[in-house]
PDB file of N, CA, C and O in Angstrom:
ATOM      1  N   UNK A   1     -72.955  54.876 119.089  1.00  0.00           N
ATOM      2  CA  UNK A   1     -73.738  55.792 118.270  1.00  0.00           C
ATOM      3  C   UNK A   1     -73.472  55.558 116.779  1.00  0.00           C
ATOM      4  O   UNK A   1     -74.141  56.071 115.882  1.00  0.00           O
ATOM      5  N   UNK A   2     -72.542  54.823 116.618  1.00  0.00           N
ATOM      6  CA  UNK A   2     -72.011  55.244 114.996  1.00  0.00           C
ATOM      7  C   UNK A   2     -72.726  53.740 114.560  1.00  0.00           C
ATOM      8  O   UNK A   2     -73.074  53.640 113.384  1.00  0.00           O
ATOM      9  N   UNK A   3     -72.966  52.505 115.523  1.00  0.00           N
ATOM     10  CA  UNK A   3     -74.002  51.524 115.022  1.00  0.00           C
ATOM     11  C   UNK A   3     -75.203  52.129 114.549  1.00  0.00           C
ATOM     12  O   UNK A   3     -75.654  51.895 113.428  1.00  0.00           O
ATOM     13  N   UNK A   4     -75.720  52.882 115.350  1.00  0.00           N
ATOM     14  CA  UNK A   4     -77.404  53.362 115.362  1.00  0.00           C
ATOM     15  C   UNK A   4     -76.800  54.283 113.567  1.00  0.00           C
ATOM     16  O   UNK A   4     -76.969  53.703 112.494  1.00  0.00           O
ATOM     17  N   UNK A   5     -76.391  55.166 113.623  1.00  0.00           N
ATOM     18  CA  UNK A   5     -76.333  56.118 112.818  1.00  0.00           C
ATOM     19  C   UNK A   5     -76.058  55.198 111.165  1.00  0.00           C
ATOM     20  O   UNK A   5     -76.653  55.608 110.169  1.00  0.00           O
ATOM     21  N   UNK A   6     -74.886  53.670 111.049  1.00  0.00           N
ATOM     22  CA  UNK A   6     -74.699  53.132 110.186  1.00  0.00           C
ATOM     23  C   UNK A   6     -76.199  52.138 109.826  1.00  0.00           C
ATOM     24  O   UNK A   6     -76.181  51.317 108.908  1.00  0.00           O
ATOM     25  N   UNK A   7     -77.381  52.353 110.649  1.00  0.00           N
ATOM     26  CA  UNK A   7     -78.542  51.621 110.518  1.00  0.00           C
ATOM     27  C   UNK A   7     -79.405  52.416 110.026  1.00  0.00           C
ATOM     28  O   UNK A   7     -80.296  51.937 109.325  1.00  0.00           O
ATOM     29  N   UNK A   8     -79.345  54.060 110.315  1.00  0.00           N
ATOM     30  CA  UNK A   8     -79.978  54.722 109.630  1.00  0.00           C
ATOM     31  C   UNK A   8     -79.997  55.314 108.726  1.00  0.00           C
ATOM     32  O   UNK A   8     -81.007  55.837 108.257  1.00  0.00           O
ATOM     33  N   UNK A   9     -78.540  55.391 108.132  1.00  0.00           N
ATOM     34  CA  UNK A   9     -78.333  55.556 106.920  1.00  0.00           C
ATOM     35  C   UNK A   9     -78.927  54.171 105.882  1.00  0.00           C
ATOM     36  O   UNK A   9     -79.761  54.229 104.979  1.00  0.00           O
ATOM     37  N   UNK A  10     -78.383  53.313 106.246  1.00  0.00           N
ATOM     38  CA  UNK A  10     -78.770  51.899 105.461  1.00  0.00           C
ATOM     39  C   UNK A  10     -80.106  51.846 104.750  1.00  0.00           C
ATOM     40  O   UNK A  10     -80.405  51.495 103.609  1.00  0.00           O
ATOM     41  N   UNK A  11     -81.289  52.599 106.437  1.00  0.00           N
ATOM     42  CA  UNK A  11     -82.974  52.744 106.304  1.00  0.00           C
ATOM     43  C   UNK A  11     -82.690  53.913 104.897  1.00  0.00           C
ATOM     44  O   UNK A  11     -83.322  53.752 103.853  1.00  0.00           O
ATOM     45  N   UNK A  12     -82.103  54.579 104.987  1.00  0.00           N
ATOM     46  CA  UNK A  12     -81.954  55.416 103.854  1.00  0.00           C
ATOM     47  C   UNK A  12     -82.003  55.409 102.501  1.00  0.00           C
ATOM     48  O   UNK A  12     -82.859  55.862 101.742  1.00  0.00           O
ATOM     49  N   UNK A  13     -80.727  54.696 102.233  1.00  0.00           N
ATOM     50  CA  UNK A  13     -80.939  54.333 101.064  1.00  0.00           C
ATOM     51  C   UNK A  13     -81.933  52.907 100.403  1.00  0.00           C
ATOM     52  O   UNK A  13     -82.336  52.550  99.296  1.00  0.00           O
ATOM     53  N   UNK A  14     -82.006  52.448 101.705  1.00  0.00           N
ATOM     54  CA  UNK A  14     -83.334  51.216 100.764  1.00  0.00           C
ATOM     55  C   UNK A  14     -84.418  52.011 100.406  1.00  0.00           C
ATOM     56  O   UNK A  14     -84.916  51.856  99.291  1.00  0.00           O
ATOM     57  N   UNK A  15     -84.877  52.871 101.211  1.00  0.00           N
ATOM     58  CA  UNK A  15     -86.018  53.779 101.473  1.00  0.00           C
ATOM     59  C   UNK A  15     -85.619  54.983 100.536  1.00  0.00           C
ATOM     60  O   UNK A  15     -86.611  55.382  99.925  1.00  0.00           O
ATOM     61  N   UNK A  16     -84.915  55.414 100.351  1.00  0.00           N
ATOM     62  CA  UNK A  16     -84.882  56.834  99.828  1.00  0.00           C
ATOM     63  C   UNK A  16     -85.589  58.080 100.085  1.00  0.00           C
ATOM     64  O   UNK A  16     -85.758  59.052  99.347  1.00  0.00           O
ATOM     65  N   UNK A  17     -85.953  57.868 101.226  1.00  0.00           N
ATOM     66  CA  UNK A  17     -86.430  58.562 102.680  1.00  0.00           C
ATOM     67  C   UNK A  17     -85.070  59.590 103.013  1.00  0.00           C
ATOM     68  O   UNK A  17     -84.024  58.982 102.785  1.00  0.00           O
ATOM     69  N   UNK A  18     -84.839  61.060 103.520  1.00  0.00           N
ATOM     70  CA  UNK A  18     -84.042  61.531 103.563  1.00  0.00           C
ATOM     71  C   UNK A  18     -84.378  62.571 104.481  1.00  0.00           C
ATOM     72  O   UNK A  18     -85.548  62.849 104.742  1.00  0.00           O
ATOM     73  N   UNK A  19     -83.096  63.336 105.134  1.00  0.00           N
ATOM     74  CA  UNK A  19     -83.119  64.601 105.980  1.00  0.00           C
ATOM     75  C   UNK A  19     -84.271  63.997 107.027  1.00  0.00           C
ATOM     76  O   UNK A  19     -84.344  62.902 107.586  1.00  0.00           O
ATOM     77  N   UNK A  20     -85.133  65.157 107.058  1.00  0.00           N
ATOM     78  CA  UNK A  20     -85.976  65.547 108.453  1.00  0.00           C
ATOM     79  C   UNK A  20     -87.368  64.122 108.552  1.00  0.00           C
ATOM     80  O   UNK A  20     -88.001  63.512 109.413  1.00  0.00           O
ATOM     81  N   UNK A  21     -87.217  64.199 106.805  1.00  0.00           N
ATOM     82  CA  UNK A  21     -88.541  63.169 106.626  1.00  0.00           C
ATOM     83  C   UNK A  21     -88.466  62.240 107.588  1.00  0.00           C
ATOM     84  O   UNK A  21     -89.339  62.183 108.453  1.00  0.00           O
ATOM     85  N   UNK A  22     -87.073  61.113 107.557  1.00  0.00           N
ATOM     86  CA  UNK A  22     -86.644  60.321 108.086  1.00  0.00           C
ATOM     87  C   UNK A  22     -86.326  60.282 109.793  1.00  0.00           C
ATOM     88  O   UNK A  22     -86.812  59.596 110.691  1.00  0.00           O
ATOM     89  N   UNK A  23     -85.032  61.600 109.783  1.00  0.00           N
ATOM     90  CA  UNK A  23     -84.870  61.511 111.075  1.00  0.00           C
ATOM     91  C   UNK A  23     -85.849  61.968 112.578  1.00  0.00           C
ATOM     92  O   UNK A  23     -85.656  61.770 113.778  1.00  0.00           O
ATOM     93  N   UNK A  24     -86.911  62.638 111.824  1.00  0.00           N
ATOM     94  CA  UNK A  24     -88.019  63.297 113.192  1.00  0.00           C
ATOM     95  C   UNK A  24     -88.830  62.117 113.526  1.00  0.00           C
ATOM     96  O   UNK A  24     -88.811  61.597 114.642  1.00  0.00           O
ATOM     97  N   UNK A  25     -89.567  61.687 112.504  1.00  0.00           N
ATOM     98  CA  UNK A  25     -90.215  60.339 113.475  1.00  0.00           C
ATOM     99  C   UNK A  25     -89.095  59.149 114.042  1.00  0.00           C
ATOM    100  O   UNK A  25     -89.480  58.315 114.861  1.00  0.00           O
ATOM    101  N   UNK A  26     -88.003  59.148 113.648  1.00  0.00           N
ATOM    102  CA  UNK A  26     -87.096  58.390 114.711  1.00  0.00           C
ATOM    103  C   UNK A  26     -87.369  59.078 115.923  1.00  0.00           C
ATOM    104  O   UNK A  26     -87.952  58.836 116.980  1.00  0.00           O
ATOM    105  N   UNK A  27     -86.795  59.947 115.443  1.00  0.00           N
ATOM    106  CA  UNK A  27     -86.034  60.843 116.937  1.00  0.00           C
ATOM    107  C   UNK A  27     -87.748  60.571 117.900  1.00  0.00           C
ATOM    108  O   UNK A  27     -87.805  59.891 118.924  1.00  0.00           O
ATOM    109  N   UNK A  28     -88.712  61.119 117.403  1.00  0.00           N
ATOM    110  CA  UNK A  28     -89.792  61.433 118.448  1.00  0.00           C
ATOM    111  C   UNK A  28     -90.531  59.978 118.541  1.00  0.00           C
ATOM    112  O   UNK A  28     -91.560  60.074 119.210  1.00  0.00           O
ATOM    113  N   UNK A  29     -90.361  59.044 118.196  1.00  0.00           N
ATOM    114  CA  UNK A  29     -90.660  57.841 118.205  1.00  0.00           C
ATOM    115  C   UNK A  29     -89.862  57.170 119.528  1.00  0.00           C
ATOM    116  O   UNK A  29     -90.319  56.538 120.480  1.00  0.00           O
ATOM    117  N   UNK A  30     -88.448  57.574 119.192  1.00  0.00           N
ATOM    118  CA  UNK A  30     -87.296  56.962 120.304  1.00  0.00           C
ATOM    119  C   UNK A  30     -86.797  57.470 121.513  1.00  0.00           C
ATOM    120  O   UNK A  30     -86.388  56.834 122.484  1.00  0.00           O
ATOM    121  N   UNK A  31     -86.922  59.409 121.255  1.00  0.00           N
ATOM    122  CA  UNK A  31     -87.064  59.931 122.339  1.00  0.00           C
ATOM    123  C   UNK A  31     -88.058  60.735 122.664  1.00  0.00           C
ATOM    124  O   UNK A  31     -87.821  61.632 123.472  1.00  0.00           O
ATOM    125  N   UNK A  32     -89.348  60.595 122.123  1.00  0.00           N
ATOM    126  CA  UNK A  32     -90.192  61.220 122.848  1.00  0.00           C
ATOM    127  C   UNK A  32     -89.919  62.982 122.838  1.00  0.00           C
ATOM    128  O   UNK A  32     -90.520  63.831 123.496  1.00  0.00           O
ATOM    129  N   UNK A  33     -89.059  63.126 122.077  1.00  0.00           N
ATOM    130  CA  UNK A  33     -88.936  64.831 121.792  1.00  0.00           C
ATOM    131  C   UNK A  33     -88.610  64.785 120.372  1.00  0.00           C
ATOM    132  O   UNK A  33     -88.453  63.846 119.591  1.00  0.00           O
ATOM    133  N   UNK A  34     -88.535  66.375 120.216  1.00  0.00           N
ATOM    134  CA  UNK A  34     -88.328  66.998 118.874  1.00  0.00           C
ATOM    135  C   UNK A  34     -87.005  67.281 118.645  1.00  0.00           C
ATOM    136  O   UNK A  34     -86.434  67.415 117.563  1.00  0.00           O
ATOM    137  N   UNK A  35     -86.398  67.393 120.187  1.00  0.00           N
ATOM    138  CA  UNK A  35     -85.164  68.416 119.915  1.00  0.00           C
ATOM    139  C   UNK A  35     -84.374  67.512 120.951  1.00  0.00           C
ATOM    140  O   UNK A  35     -84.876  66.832 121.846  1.00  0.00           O
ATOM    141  N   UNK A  36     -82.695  67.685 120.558  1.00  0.00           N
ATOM    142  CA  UNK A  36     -82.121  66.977 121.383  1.00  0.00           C
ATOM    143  C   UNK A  36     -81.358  66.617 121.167  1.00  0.00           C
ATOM    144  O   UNK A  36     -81.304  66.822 119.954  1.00  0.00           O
ATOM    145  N   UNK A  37     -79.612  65.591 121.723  1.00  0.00           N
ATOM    146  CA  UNK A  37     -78.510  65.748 121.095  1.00  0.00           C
ATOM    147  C   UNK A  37     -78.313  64.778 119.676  1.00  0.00           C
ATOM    148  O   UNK A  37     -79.369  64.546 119.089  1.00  0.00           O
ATOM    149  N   UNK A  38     -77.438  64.368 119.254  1.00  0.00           N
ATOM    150  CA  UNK A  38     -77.826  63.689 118.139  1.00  0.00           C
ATOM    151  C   UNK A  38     -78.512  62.404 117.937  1.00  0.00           C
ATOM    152  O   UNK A  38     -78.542  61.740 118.974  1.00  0.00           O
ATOM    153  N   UNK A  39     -78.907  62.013 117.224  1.00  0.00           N
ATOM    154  CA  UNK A  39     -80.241  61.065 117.540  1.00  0.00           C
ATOM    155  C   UNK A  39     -79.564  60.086 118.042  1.00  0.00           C
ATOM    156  O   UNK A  39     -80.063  59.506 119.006  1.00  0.00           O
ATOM    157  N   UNK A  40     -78.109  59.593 117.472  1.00  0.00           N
ATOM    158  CA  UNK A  40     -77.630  58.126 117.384  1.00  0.00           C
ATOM    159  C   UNK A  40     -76.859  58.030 118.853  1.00  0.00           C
ATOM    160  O   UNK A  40     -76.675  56.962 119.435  1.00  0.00           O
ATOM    161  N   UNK A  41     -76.438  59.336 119.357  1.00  0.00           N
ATOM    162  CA  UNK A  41     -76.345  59.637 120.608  1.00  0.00           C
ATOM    163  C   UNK A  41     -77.156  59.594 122.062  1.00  0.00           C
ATOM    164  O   UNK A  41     -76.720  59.079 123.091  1.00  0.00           O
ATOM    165  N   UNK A  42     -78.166  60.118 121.934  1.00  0.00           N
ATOM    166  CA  UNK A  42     -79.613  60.055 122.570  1.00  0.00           C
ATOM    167  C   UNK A  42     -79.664  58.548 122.544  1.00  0.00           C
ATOM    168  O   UNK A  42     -79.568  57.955 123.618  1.00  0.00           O
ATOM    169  N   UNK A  43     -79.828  57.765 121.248  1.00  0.00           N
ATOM    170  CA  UNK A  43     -80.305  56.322 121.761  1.00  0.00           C
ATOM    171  C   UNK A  43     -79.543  55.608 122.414  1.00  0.00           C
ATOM    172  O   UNK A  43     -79.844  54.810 123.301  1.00  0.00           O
ATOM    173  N   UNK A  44     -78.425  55.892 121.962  1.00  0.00           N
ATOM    174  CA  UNK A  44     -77.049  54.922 122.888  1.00  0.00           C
ATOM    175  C   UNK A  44     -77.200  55.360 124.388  1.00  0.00           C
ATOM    176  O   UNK A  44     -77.107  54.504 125.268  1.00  0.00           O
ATOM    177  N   UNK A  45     -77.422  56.618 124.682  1.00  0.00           N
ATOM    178  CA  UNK A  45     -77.542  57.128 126.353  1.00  0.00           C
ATOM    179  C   UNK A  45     -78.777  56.525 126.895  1.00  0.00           C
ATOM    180  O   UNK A  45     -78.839  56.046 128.027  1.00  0.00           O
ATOM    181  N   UNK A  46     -79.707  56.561 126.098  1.00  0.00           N
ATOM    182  CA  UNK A  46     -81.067  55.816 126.345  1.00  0.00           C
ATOM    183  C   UNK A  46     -81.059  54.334 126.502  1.00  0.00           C
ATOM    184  O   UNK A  46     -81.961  53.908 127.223  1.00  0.00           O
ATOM    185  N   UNK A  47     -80.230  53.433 125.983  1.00  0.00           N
ATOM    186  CA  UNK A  47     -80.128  52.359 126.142  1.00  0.00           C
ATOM    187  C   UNK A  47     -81.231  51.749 125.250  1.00  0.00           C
ATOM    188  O   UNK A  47     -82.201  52.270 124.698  1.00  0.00           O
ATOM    189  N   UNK A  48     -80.582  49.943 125.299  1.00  0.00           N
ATOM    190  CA  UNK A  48     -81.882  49.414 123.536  1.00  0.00           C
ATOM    191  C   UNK A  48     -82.920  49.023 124.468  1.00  0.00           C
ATOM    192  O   UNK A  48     -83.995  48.780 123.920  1.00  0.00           O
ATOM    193  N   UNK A  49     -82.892  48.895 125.719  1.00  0.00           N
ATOM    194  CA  UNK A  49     -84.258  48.029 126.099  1.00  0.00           C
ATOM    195  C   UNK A  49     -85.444  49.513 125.690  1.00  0.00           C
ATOM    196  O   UNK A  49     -86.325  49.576 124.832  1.00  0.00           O
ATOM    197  N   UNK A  50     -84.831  50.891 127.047  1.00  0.00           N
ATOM    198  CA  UNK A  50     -85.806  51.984 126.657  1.00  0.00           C
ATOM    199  C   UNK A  50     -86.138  52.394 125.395  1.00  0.00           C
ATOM    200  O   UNK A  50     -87.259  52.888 125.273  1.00  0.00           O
ATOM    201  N   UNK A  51     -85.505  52.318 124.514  1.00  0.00           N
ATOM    202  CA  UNK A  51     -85.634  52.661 122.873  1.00  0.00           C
ATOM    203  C   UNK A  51     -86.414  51.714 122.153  1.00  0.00           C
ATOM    204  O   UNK A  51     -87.173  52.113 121.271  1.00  0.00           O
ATOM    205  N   UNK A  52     -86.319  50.565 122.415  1.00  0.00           N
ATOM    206  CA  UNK A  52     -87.345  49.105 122.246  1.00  0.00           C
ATOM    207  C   UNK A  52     -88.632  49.491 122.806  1.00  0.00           C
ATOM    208  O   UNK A  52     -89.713  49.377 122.227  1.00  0.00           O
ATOM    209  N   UNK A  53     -88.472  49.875 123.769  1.00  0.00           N
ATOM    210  CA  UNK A  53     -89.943  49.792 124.471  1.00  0.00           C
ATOM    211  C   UNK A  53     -90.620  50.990 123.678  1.00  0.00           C
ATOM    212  O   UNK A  53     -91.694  50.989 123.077  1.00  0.00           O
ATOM    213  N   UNK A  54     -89.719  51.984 123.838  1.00  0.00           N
ATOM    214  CA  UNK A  54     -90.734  53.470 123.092  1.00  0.00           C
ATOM    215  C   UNK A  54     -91.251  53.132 122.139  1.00  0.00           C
ATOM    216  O   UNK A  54     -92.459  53.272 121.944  1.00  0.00           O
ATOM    217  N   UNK A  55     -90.122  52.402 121.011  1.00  0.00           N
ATOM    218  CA  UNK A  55     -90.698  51.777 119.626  1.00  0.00           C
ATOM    219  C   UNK A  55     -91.847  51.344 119.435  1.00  0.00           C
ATOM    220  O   UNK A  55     -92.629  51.641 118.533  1.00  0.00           O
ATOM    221  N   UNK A  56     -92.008  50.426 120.528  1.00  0.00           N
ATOM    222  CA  UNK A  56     -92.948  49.344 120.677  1.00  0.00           C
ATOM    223  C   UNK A  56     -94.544  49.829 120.960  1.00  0.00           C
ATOM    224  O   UNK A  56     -95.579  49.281 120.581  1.00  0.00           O
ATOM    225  N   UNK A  57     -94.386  50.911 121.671  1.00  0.00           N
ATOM    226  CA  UNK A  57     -95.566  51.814 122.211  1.00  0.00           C
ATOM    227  C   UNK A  57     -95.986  52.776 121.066  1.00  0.00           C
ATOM    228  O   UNK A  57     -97.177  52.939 120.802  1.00  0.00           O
ATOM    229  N   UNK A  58     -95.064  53.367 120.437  1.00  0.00           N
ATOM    230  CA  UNK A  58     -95.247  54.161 118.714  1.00  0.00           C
ATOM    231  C   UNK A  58     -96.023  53.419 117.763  1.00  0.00           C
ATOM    232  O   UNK A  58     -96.869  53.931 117.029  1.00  0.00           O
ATOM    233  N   UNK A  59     -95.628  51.840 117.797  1.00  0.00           N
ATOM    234  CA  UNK A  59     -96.639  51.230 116.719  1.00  0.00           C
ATOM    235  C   UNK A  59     -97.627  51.129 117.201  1.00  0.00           C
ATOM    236  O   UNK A  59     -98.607  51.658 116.678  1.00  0.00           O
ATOM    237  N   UNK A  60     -97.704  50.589 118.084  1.00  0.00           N
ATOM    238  CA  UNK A  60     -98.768  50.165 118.885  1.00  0.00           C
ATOM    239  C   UNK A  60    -100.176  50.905 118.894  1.00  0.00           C
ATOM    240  O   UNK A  60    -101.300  50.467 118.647  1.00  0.00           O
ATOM    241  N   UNK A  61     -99.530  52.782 119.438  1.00  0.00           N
ATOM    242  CA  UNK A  61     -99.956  53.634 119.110  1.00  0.00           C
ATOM    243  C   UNK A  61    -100.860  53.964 117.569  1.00  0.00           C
ATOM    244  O   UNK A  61    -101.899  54.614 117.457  1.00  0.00           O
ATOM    245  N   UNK A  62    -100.265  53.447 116.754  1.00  0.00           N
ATOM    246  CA  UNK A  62     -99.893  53.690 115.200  1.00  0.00           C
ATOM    247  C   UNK A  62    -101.285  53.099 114.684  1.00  0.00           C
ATOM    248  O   UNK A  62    -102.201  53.525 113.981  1.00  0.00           O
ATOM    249  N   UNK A  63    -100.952  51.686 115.502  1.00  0.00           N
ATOM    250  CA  UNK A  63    -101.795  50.690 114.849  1.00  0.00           C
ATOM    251  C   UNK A  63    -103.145  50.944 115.306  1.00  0.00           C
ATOM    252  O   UNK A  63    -103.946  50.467 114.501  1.00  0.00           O
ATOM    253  N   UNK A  64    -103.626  51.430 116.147  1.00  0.00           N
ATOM    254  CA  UNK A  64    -104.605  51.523 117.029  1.00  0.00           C
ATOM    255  C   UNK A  64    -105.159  52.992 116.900  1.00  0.00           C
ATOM    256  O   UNK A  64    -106.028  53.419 117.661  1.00  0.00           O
ATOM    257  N   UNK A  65    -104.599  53.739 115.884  1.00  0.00           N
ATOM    258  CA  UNK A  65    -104.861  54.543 115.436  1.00  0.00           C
ATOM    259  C   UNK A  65    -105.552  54.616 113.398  1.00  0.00           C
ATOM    260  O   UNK A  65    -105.907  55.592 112.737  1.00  0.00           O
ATOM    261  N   UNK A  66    -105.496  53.541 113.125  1.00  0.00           N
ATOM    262  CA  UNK A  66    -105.161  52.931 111.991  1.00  0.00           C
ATOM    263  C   UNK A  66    -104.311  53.235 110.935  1.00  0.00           C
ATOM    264  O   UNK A  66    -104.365  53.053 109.718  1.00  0.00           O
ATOM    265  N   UNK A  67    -103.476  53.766 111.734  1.00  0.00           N
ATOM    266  CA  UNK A  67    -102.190  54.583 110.640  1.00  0.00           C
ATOM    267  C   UNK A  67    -100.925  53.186 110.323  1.00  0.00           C
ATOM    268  O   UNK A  67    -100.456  52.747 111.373  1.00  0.00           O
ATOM    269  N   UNK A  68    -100.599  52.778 109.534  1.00  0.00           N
ATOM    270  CA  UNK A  68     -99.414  51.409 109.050  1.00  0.00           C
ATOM    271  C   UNK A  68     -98.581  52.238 108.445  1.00  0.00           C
ATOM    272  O   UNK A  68     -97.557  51.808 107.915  1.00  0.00           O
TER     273      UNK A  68
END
């Protein structure tokens, strides 16, 4: 968890993206909810293939929506 969490801080400061802005479309991007234990936690229990794949279906989603 403390990998995932040292990656999202990182997205942070390049971005200067912060709090909820940042962490809700992770979280509901990766787990498919709003609410839930801590994000960097959740993904590690979730494993990278399922968290890959959700990702993958969010853009996908995204793109086909014409939202970038």
């Amino acid at each position: 968890a403390k990998k995932i969490m040292d990656a999202i801080m990182a997205t942070r400061r390049e971005t200067g993206i912060k709090g909820r802005k940042l962490f809700m479309p992770i979280r509901i991007a990766t787990t498919r909810s709003m609410v839930g234990p801590g994000i960097g936690e959740a993904m590690e229990l979730m494993g990278k293939d399922t968290v890959m794949k959700h990702l993958d279906l969010t853009l996908k989603q995204l793109s086909e929506a014409g939202i970038e």
